[in-house]
TIRO-2110 file (N, C-alpha, C; in Angstrom, 1 decimal):
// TIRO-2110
0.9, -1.2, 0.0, N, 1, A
0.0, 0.0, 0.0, CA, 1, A
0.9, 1.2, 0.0, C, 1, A
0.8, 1.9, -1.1, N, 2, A
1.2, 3.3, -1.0, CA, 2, A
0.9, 4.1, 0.5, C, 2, A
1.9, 4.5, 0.9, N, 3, A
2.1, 5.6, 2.4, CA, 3, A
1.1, 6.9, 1.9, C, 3, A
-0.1, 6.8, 2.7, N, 4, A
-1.3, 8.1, 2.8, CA, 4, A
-2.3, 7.8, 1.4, C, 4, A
-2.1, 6.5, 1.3, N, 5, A
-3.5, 6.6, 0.3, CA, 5, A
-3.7, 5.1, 0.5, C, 5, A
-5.2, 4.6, 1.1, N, 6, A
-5.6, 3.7, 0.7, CA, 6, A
-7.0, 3.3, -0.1, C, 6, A
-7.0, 2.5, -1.1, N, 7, A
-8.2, 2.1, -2.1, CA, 7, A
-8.9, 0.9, -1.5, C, 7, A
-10.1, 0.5, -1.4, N, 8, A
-11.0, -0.6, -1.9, CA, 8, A
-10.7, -1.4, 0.0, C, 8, A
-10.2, -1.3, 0.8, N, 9, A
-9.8, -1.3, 2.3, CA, 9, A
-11.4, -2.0, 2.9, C, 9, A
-11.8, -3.4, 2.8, N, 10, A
-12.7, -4.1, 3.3, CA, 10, A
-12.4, -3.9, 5.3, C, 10, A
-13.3, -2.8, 5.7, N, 11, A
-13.5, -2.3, 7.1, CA, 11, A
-15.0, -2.8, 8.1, C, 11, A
-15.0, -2.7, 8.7, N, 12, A
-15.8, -2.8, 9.8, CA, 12, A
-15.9, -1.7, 10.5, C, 12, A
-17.1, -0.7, 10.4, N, 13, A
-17.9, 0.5, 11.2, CA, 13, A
-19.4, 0.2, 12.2, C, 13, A
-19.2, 0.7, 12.9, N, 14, A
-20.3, 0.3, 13.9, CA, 14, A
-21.4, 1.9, 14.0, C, 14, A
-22.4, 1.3, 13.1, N, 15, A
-23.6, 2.4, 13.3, CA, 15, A
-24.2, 3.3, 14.7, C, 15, A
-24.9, 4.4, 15.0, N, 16, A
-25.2, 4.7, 16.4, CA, 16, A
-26.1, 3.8, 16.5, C, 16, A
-26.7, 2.7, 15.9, N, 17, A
-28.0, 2.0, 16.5, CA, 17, A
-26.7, 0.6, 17.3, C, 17, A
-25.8, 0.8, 16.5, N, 18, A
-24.6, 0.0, 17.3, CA, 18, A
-24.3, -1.5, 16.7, C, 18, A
-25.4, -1.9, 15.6, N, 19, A
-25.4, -2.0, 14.7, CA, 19, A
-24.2, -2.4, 13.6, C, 19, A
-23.0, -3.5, 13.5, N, 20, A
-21.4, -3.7, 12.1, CA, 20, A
-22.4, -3.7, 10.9, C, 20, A
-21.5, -2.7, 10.1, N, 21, A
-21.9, -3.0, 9.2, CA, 21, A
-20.5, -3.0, 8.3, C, 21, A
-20.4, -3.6, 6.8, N, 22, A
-19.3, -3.6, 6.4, CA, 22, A
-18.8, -2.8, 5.1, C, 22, A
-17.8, -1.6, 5.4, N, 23, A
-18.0, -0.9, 4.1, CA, 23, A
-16.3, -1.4, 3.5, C, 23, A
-16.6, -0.2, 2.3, N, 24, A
-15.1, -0.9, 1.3, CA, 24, A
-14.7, 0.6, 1.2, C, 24, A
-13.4, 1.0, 2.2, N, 25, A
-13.1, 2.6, 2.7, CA, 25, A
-11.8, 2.6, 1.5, C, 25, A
-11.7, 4.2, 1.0, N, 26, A
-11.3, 4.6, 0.3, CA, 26, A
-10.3, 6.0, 1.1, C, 26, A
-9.2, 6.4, 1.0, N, 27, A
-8.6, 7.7, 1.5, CA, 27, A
-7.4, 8.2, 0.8, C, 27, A
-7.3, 9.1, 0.4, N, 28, A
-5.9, 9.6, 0.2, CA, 28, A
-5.9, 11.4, 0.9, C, 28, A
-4.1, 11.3, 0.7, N, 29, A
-4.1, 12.6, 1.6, CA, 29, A
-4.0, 13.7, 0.5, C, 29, A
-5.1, 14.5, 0.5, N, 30, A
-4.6, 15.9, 0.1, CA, 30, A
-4.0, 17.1, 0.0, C, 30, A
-3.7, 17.9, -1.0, N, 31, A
-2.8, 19.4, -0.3, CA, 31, A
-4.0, 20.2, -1.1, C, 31, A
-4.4, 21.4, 0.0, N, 32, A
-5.1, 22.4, -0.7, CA, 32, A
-4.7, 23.5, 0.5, C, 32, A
-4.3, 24.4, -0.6, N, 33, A
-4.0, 25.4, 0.3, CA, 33, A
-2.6, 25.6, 0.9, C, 33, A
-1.6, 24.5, 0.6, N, 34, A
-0.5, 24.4, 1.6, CA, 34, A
-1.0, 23.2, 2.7, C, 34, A
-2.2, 23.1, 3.0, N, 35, A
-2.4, 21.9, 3.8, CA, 35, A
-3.1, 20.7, 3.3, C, 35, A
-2.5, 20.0, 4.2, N, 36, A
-2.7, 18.2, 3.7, CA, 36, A
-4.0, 18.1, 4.7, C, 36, A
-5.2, 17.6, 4.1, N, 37, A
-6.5, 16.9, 4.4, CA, 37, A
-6.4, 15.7, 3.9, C, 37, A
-7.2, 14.9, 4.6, N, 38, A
-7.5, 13.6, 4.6, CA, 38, A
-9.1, 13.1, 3.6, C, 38, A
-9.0, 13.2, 2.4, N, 39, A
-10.3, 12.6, 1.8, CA, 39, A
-10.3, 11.3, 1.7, C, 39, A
-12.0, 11.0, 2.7, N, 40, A
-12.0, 9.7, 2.5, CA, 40, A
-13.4, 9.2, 1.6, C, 40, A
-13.6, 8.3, 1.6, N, 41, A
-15.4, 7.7, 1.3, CA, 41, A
-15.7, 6.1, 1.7, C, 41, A
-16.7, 6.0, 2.0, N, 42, A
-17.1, 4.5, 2.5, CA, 42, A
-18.0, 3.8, 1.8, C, 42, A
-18.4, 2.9, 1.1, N, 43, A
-19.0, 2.7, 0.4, CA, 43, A
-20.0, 0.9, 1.2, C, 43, A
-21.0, 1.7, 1.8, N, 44, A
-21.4, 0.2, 2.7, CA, 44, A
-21.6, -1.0, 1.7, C, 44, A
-21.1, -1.8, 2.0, N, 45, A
-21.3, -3.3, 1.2, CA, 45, A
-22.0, -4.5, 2.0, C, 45, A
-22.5, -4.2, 3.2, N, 46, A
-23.1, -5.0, 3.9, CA, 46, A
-23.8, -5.7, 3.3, C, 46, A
-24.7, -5.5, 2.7, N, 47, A
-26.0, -6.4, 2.3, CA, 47, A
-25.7, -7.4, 0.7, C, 47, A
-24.2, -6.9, 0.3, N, 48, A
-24.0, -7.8, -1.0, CA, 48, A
-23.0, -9.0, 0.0, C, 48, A
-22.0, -8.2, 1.1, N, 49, A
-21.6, -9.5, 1.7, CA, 49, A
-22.4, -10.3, 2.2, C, 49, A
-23.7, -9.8, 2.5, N, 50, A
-24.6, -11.2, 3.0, CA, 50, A
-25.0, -11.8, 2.2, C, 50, A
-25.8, -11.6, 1.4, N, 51, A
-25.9, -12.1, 0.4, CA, 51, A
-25.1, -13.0, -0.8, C, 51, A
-23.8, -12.5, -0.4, N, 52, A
-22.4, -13.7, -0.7, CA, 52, A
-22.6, -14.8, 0.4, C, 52, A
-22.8, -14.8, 1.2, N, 53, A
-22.4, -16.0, 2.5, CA, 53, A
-23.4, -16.7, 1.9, C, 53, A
-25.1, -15.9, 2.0, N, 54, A
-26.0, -16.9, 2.1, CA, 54, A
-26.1, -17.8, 0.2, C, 54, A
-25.6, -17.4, -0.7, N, 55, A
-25.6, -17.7, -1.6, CA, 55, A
-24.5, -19.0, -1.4, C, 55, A
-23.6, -18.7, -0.5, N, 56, A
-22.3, -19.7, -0.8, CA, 56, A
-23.2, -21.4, -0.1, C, 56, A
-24.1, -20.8, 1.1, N, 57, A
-24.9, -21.9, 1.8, CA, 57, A
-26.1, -22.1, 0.9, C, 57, A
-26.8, -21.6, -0.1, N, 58, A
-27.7, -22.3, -1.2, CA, 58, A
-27.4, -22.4, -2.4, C, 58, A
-26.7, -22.7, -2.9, N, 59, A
-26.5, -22.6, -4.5, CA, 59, A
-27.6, -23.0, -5.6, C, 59, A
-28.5, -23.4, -4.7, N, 60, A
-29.7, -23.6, -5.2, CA, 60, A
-31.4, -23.9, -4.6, C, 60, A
-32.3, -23.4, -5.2, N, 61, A
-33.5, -23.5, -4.9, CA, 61, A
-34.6, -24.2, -5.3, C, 61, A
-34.6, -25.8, -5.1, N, 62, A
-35.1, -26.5, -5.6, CA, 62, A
-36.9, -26.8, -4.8, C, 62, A
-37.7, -26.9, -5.3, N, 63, A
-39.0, -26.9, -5.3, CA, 63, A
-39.9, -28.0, -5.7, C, 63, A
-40.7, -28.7, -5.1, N, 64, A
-41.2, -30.3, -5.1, CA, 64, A
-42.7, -29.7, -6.0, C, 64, A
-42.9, -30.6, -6.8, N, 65, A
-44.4, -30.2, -7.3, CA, 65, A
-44.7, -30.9, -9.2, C, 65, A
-45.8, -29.8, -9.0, N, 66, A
-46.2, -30.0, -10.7, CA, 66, A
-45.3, -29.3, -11.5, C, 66, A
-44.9, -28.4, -10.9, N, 67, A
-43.3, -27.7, -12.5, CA, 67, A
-44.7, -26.2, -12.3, C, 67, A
-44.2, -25.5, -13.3, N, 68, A
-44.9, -24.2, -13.7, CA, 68, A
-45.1, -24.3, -15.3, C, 68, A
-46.5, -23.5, -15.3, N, 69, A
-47.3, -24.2, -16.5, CA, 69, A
-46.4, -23.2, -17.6, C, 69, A
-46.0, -23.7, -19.0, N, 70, A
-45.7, -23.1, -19.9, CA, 70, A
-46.2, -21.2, -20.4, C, 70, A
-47.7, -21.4, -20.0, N, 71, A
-48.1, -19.9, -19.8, CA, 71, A
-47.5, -18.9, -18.9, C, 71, A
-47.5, -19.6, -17.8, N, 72, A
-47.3, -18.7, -16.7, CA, 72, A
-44.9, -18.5, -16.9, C, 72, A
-44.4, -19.8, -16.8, N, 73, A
-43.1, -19.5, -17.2, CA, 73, A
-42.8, -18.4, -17.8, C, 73, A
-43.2, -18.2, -19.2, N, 74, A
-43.0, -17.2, -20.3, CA, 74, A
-42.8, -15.6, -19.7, C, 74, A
-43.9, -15.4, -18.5, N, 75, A
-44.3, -14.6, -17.8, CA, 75, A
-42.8, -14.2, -16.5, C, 75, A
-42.4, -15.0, -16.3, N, 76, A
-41.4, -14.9, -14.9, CA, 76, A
-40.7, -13.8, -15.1, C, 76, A
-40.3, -13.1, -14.5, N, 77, A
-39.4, -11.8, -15.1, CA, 77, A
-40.1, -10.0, -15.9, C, 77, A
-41.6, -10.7, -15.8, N, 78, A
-41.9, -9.4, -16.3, CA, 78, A
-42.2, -8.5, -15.2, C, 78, A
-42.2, -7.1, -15.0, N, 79, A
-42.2, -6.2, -14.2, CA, 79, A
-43.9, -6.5, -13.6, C, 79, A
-44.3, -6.7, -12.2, N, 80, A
-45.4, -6.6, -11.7, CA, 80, A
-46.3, -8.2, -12.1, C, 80, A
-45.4, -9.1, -12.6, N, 81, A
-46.3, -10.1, -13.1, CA, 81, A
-46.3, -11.0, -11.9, C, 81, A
-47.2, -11.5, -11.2, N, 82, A
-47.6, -12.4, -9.8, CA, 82, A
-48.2, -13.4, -10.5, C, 82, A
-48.7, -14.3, -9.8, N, 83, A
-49.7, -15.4, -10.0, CA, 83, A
-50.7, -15.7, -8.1, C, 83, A
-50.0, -14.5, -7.5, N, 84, A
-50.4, -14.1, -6.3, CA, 84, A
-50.5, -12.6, -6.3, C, 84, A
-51.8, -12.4, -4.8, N, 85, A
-52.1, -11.0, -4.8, CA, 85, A
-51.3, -9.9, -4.7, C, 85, A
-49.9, -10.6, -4.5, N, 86, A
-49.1, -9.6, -4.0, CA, 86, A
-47.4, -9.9, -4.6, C, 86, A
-47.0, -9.4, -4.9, N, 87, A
-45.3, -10.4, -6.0, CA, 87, A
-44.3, -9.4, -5.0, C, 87, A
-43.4, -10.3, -4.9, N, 88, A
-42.3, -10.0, -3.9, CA, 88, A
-41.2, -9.4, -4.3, C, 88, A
-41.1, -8.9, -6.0, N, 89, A
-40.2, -8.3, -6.7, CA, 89, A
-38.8, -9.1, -6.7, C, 89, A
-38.6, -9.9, -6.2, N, 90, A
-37.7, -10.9, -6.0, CA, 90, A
-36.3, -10.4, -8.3, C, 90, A
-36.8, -10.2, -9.2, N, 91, A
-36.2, -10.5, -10.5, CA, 91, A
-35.5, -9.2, -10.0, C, 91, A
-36.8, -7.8, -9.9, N, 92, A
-35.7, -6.4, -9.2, CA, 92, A
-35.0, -6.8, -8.0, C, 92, A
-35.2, -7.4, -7.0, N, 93, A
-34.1, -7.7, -6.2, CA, 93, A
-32.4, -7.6, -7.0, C, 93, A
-32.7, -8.8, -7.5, N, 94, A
-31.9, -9.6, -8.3, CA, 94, A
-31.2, -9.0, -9.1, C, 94, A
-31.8, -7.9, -10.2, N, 95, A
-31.2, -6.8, -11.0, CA, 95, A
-30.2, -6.3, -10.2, C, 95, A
-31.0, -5.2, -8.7, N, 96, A
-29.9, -4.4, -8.1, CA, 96, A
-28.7, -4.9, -7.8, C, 96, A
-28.8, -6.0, -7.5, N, 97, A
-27.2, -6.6, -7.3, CA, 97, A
-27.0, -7.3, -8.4, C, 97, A
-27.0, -7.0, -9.8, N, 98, A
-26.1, -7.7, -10.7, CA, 98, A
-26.3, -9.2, -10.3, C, 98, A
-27.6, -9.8, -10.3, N, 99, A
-27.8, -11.0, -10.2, CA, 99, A
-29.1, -11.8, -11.7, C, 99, A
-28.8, -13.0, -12.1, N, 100, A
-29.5, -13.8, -12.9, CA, 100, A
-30.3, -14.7, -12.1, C, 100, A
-31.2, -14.7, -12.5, N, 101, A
-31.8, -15.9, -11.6, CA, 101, A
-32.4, -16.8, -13.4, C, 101, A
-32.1, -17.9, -13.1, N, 102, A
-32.5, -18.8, -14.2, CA, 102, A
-33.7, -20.1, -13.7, C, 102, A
-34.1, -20.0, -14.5, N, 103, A
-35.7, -21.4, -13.8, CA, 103, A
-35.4, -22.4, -14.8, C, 103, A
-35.7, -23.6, -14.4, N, 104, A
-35.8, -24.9, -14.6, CA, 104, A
-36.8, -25.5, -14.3, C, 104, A
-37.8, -26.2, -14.6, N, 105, A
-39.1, -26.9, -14.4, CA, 105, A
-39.2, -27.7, -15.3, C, 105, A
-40.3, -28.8, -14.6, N, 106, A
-40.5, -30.0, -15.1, CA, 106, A
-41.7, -30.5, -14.4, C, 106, A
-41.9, -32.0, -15.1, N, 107, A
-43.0, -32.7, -14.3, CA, 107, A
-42.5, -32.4, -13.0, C, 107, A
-41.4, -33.1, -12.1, N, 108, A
-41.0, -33.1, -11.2, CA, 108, A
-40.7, -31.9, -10.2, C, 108, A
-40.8, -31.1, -10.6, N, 109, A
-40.4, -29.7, -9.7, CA, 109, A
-40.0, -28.8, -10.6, C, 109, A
-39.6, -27.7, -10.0, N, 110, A
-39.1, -26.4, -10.0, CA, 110, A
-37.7, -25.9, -9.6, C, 110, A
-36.4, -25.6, -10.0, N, 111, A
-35.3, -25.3, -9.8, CA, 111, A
-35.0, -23.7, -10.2, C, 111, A
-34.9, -22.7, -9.1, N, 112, A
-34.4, -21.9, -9.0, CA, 112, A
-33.1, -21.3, -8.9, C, 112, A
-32.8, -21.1, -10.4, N, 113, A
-30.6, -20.7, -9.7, CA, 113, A
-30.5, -19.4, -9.6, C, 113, A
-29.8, -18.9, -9.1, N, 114, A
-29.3, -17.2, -8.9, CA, 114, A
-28.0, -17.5, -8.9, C, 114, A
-27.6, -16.7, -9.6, N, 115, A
-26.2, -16.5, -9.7, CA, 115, A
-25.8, -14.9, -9.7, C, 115, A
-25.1, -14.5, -8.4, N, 116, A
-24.7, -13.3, -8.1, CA, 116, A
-23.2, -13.0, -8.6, C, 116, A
-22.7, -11.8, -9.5, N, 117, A
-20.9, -12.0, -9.6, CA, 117, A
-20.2, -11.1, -7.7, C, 117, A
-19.0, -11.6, -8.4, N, 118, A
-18.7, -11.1, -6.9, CA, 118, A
-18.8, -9.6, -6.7, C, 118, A
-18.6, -9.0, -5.4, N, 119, A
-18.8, -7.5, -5.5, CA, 119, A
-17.0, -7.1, -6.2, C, 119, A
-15.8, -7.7, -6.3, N, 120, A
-15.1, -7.0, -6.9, CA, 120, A
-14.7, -7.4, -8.7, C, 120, A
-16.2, -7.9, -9.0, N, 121, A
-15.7, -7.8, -10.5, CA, 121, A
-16.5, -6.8, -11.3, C, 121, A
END
């Protein structure tokens, strides 16, 4: 590491609710003025590292049943499309973090993969 600048620095900050959360801290030192200040930025990454752990413990989502009817499949992925009163946006989930989710179905069930890239590619 360059002396007075560090990039991409995986940290641990503790919120006032008191609360770890985990950001990816960024700082170098600057001169303005004749004086050297400290610019930094934090960029929280908490919820993509979770979502790395729990992804590494499911690699997949498999489902027992009749499969999903050819009609309704075609449908998966469109904005606001449910087959219930209420859709859990689960595809936008998925989007914001640079995630695919792919379906598989059959007589036999239903197979759900998601595939998240890592947060540093």
């Amino acid at each position: 590491m360059e002396q007075g600048v560090s990039h991409n620095l995986e940290v641990n900050f503790r919120m006032k609710s008191g609360e770890v959360h985990v950001g990816m801290l960024s700082a170098d030192i600057i001169e303005l003025g004749g004086k050297r200040y400290i610019l930094s930025a934090i960029n929280d990454i908490t919820e993509p590292r979770q979502l790395e752990k729990e992804i590494a413990r499911l690699d997949q989502l498999s489902l027992q049943g009749e499969g999903i009817k050819p009609d309704v499949l075609e449908k998966i992925g469109t904005p606001f499309f449910t087959t219930k009163d209420y859709g859990t946006g689960s595809y936008g989930i998925a989007a914001r973090h640079n995630a695919k989710i792919k379906v598989e179905t059959s007589a036999n069930g239903i197979t759900f993969l998601v595939q998240f890239k890592k947060c540093n590619e």
